[in-house]
C-alpha positions as CSV (number, residue, x, y, z in Angstrom):
1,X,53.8,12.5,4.5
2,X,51.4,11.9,7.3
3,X,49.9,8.5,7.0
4,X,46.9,7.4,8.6
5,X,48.7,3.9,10.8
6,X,52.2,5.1,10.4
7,X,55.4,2.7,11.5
8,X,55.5,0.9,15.0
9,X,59.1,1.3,16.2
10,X,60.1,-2.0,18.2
11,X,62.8,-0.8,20.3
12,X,65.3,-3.5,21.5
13,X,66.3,-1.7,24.8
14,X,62.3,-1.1,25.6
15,X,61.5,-4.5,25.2
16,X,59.3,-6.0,28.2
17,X,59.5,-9.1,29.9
18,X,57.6,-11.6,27.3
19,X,54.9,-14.5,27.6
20,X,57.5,-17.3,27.5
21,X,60.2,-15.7,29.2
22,X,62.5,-14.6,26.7
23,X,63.9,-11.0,25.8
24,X,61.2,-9.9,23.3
25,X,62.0,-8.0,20.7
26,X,66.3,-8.8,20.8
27,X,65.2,-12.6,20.3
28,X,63.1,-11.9,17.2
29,X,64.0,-14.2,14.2
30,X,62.9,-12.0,11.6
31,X,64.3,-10.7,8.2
32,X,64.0,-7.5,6.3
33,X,61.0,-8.0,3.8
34,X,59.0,-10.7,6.5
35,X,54.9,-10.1,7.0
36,X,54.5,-10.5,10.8
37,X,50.9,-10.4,12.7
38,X,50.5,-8.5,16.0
39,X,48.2,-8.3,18.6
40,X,47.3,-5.2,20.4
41,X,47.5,-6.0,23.9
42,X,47.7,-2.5,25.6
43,X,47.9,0.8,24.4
44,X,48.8,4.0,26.3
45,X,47.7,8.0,25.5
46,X,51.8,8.6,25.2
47,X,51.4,6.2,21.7
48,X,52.8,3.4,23.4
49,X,51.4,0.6,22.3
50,X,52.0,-3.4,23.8
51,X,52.1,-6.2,20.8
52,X,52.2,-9.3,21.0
53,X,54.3,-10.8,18.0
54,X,55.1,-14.4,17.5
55,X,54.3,-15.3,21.1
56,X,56.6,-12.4,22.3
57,X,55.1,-9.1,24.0
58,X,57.3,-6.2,23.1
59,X,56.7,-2.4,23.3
60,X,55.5,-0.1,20.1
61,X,56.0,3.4,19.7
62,X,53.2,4.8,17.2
63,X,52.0,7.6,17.0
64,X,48.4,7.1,16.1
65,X,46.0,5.2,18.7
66,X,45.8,1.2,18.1
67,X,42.8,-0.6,19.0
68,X,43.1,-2.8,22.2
69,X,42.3,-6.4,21.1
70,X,43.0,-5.8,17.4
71,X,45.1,-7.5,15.2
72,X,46.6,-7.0,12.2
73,X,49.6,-8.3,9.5
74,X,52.6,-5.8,9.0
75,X,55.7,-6.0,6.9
76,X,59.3,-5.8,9.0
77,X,60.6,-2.4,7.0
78,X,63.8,-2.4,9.1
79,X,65.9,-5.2,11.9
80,X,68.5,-2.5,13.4
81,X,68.9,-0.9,15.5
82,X,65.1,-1.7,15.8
83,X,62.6,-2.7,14.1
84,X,60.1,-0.7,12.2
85,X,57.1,-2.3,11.5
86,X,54.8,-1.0,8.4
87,X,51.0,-2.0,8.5
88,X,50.6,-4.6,5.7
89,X,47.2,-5.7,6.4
90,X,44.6,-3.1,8.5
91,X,41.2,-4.8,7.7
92,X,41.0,-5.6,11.8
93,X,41.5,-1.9,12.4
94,X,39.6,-0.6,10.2
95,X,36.3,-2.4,11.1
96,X,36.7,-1.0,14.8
97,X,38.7,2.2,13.3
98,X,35.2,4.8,13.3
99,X,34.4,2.8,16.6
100,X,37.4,4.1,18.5
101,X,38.5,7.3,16.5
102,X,36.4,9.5,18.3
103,X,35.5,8.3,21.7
104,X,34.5,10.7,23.8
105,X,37.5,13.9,24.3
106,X,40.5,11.3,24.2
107,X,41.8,12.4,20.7
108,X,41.7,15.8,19.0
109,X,39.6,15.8,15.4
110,X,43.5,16.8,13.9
111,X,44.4,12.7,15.6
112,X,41.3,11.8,13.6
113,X,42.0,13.5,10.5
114,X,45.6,12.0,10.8
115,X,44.5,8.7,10.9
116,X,41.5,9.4,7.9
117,X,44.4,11.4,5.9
118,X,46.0,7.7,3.7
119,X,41.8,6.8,2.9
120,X,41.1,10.6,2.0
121,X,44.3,10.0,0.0
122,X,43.5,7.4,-1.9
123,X,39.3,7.0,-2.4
124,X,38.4,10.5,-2.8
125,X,36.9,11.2,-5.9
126,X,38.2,13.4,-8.4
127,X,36.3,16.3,-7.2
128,X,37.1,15.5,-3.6
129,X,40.7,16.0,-4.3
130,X,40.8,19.4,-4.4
131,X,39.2,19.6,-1.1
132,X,41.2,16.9,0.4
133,X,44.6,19.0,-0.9
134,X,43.1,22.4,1.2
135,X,42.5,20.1,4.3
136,X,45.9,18.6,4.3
137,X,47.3,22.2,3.9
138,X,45.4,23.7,6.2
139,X,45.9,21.0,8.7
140,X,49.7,21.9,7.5
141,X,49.3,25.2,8.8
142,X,48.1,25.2,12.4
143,X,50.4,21.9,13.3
144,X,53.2,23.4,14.9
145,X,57.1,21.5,13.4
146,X,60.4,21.7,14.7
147,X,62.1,24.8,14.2
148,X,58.4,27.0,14.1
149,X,58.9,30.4,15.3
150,X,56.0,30.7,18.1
151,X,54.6,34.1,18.1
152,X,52.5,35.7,20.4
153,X,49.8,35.8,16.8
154,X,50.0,32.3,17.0
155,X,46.8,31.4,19.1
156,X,44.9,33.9,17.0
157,X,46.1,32.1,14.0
158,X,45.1,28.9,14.8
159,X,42.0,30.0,16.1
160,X,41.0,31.3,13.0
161,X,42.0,28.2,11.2
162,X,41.2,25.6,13.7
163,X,37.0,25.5,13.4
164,X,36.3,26.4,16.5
165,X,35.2,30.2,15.3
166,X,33.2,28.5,12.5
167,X,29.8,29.4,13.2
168,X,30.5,32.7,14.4
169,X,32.4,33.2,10.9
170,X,29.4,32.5,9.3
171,X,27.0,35.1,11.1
172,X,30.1,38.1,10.1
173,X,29.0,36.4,6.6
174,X,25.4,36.7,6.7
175,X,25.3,40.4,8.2
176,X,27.1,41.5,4.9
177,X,25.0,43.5,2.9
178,X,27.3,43.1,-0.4
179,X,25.7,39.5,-2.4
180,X,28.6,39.6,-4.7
181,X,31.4,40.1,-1.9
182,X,29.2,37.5,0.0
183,X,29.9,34.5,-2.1
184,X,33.1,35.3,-2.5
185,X,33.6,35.9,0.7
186,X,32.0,32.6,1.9
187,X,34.4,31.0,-0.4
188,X,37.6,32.7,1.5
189,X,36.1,31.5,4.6
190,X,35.3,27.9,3.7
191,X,39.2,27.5,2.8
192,X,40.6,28.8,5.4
193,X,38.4,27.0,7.8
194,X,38.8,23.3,9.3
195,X,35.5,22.6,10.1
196,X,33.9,24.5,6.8
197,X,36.6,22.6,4.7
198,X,35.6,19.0,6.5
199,X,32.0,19.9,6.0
200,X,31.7,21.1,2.6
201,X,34.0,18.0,1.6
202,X,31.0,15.4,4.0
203,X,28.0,17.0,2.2
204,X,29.9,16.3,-1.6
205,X,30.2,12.5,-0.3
206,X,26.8,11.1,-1.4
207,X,27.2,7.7,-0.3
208,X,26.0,7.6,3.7
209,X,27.9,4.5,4.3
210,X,31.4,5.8,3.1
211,X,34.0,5.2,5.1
212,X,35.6,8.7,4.2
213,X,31.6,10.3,4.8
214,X,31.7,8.3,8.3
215,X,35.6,9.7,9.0
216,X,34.6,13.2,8.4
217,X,31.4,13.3,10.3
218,X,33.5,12.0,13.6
219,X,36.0,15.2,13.2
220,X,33.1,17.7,12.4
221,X,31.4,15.9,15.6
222,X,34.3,16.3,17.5
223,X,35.5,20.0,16.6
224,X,31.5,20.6,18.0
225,X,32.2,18.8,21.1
226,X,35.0,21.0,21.9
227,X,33.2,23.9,21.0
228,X,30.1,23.0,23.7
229,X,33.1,22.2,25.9
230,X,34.9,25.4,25.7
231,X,31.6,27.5,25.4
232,X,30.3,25.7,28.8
233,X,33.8,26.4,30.6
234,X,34.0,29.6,29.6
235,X,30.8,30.7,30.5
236,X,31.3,28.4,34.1
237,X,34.9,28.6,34.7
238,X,36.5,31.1,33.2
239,X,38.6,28.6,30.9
240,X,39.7,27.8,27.5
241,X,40.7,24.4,26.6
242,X,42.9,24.0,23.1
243,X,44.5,20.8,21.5
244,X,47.3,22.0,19.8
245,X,49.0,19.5,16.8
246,X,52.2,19.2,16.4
247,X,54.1,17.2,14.2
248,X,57.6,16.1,14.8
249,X,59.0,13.9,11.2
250,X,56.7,11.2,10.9
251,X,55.4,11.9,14.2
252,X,51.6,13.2,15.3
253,X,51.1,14.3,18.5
254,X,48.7,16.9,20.4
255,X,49.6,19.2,22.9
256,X,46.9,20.6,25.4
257,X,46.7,24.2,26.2
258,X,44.8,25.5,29.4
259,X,44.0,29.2,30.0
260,X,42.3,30.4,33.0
261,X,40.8,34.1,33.2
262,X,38.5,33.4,36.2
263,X,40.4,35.9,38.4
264,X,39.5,38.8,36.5
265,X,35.5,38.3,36.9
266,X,35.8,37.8,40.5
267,X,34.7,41.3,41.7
268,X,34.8,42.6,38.6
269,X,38.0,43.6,38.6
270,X,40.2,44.9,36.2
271,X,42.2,43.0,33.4
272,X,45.5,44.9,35.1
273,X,44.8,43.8,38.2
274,X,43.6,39.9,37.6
275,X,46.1,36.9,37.7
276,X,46.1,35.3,34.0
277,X,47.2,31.5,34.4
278,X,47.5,28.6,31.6
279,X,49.2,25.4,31.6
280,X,50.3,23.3,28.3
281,X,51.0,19.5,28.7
282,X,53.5,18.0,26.1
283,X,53.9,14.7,25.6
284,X,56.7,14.3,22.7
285,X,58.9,11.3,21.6
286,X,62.3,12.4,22.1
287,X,62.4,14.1,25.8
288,X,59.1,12.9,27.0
289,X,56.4,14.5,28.6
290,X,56.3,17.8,29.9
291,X,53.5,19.7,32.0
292,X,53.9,23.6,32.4
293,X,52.0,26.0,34.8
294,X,52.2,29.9,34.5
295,X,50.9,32.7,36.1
296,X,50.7,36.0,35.2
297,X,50.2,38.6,38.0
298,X,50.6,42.5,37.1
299,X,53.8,41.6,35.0
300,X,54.9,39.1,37.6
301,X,55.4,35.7,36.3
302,X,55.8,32.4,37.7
303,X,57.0,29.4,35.4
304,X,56.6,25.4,37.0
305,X,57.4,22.4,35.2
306,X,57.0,19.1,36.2
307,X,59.6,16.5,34.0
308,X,60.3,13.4,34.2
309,X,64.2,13.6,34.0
310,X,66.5,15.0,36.3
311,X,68.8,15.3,33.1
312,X,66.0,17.3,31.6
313,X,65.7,19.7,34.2
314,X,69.6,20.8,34.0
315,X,69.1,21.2,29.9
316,X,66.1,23.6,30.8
317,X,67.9,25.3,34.0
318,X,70.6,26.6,31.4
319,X,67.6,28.7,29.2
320,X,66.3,30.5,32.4
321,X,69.0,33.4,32.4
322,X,68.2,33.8,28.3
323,X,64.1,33.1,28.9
324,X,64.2,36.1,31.7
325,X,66.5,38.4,29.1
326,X,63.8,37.7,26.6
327,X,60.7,38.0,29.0
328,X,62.2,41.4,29.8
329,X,62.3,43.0,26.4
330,X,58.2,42.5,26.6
331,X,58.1,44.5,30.5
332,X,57.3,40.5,31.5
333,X,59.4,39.6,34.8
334,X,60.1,36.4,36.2
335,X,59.7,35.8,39.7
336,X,60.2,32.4,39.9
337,X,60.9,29.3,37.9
338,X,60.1,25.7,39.5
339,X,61.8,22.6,38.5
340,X,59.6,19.2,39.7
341,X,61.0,15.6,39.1
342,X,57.5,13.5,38.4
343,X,57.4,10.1,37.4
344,X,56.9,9.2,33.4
345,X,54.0,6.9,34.2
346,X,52.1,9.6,36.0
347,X,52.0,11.2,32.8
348,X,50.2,8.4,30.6
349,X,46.6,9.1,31.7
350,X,47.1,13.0,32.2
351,X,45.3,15.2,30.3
352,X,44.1,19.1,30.9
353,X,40.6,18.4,29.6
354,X,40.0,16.6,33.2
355,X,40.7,20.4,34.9
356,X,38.6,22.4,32.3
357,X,35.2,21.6,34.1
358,X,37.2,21.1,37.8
359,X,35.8,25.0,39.4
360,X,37.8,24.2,42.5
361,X,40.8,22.8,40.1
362,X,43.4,25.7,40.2
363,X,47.1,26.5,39.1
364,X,49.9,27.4,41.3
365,X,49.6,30.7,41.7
366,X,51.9,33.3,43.7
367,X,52.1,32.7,47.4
């Protein structure tokens, strides 16, 4: 279940050098069942966070962003072979919690909802639930889990889902001549939609102050900032910009996808004779974070991936010979695939929104 401040993992082998000089987290003198207060000293876009605990810094894997400064009490759910940490007491994040949920484009309106999901969960009101149910389903749907077969429908299916084609959806609905089909149509549409579902479930919420009211109107204000931001880029660039969530166990993250069509409006030219280019920037728990570059010129491709690991790079180096096979069945051919050894800290800050509105920003492209 997702949960809107899941576990902090305190690894033992990640601890950093503490305050008073000792070995962080492997000198910890705490039991199974202890209430424990942290202080957020740091946090990082990769979800790692820096506590201080009992005069000790230590690192934090979490998957949901933690207020710098805050503090807050949490019960020790497990000593080995690390601890997990479970949020006892939030009542320090959750004052700052609508103040730092949706600042500016650092976290996708699926981060927000994640974090929203445990108050949705447990205040809505009984004719909220319903709503809250399609939300969590739909949000469900488009999050992309271990073992997903990734199509190439996918994109089209989480556009559809994702809010982004809201509005349009609802100008399809208004042309419809039909009054009966149109309500019931409307209906379809407001299910399978993010944004409709958030909105229809804000305007139920009487109460302006709400804290669930206040949640939702940061994700529906945040699925329209991506919209002007795409719509802008588009229109400017030649670029889409998507935040893609995945969820990995009791893990939330967001990819970032990058496509770039500029090349076929220059001149006019045809979509056969344009280079197509995208890039998609990973940044999971378990193999850490991965940025990939294609393009795409008249059924030429070129694949570069930058990875932190030089371990990594032999795992993916034994695909290449099954990705070409593959690649071929679709009349796709590979003419080159790049390996790049980049440092993990490179990666913390890195995010593709910062080359959407870049016009001189481009991809490696052929030579």
């Amino acid at each position: 279940m997702i949960r809107s401040l899941q576990d902090l993992i305190i690894h033992h082998n990640r601890s950093i050098k503490p305050l008073n000089q000792e070995a962080g987290a492997k000198n910890l003198s705490l039991n199974k069942g202890d209430i424990v207060t942290a202080k957020v000293l740091d946090y990082s876009r990769m979800g790692r966070a820096k506590l201080l605990v009992n005069g000790k810094q230590l690192t934090a894997q979490t998957s949901v962003q933690l207020p710098k400064g805050g503090t807050a009490q949490f019960r020790v759910m497990q000593t080995q072979p690390h601890y997990i940490f479970k949020v006892f007491d939030s009542t320090v994040f959750s004052k700052n919690s609508l103040q730092w949920m949706g600042s500016a484009m650092q976290a996708s309106p699926y981060q927000l909802f994640n974090q929203l999901f445990e108050r949705l969960e447990k205040n809505s009101e009984p004719e909220n639930k319903k709503l809250m149910i399609q939300l969590f389903q739909l949000f469900s749907q488009m999050a992309i889990k271990p073992g997903d077969s990734i199509t190439p429908y996918y994109l089209m299916a989480f556009l559809q889902r994702s809010g982004l084609l809201w509005e349009n959806k609802l100008k399809q609905w208004l042309a419809s001549s039909q009054k009966e089909i149109k309500q019931d149509r409307l209906k379809k549409l407001i299910q399978q939609d993010f944004k409709g579902l958030a909105l229809e479930m804000y305007n139920n919420i009487q109460d302006e102050t709400n804290d669930i009211k206040l949640g939702l109107e940061q994700i529906i204000e945040q699925i329209e900032q991506w919209q002007l931001l795409n719509h802008k880029a588009l229109a400017d660039n030649g670029k889409l910009y998507f935040m893609l969530p995945l969820v990995f166990g009791n893990f939330f993250h967001t990819g970032e996808l990058l496509i770039d069509i500029s090349d076929s409006r220059k001149g006019r030219k045809h979509h056969a004779d344009a280079m197509l280019k995208a890039a998609l920037l990973l940044k999971m728990t378990q193999i850490g974070p991965i940025k990939i570059e294609a393009a795409l010129f008249q059924r030429q491709l070129r694949l570069d991936f930058w990875i932190c690991s030089k371990e990594l790079i032999e795992l993916f180096r034994q695909y290449d010979t099954s990705l070409t096979t593959a690649l071929n069945i679709h009349g796709i051919h590979i003419q080159m695939i790049a390996y790049h050894l980049k440092e993990e800290k490179d990666f913390e800050e890195m995010s593709l929104i910062h080359d959407v509105v870049k016009s001189n920003q481009h991809l490696n492209t052929f030579a």
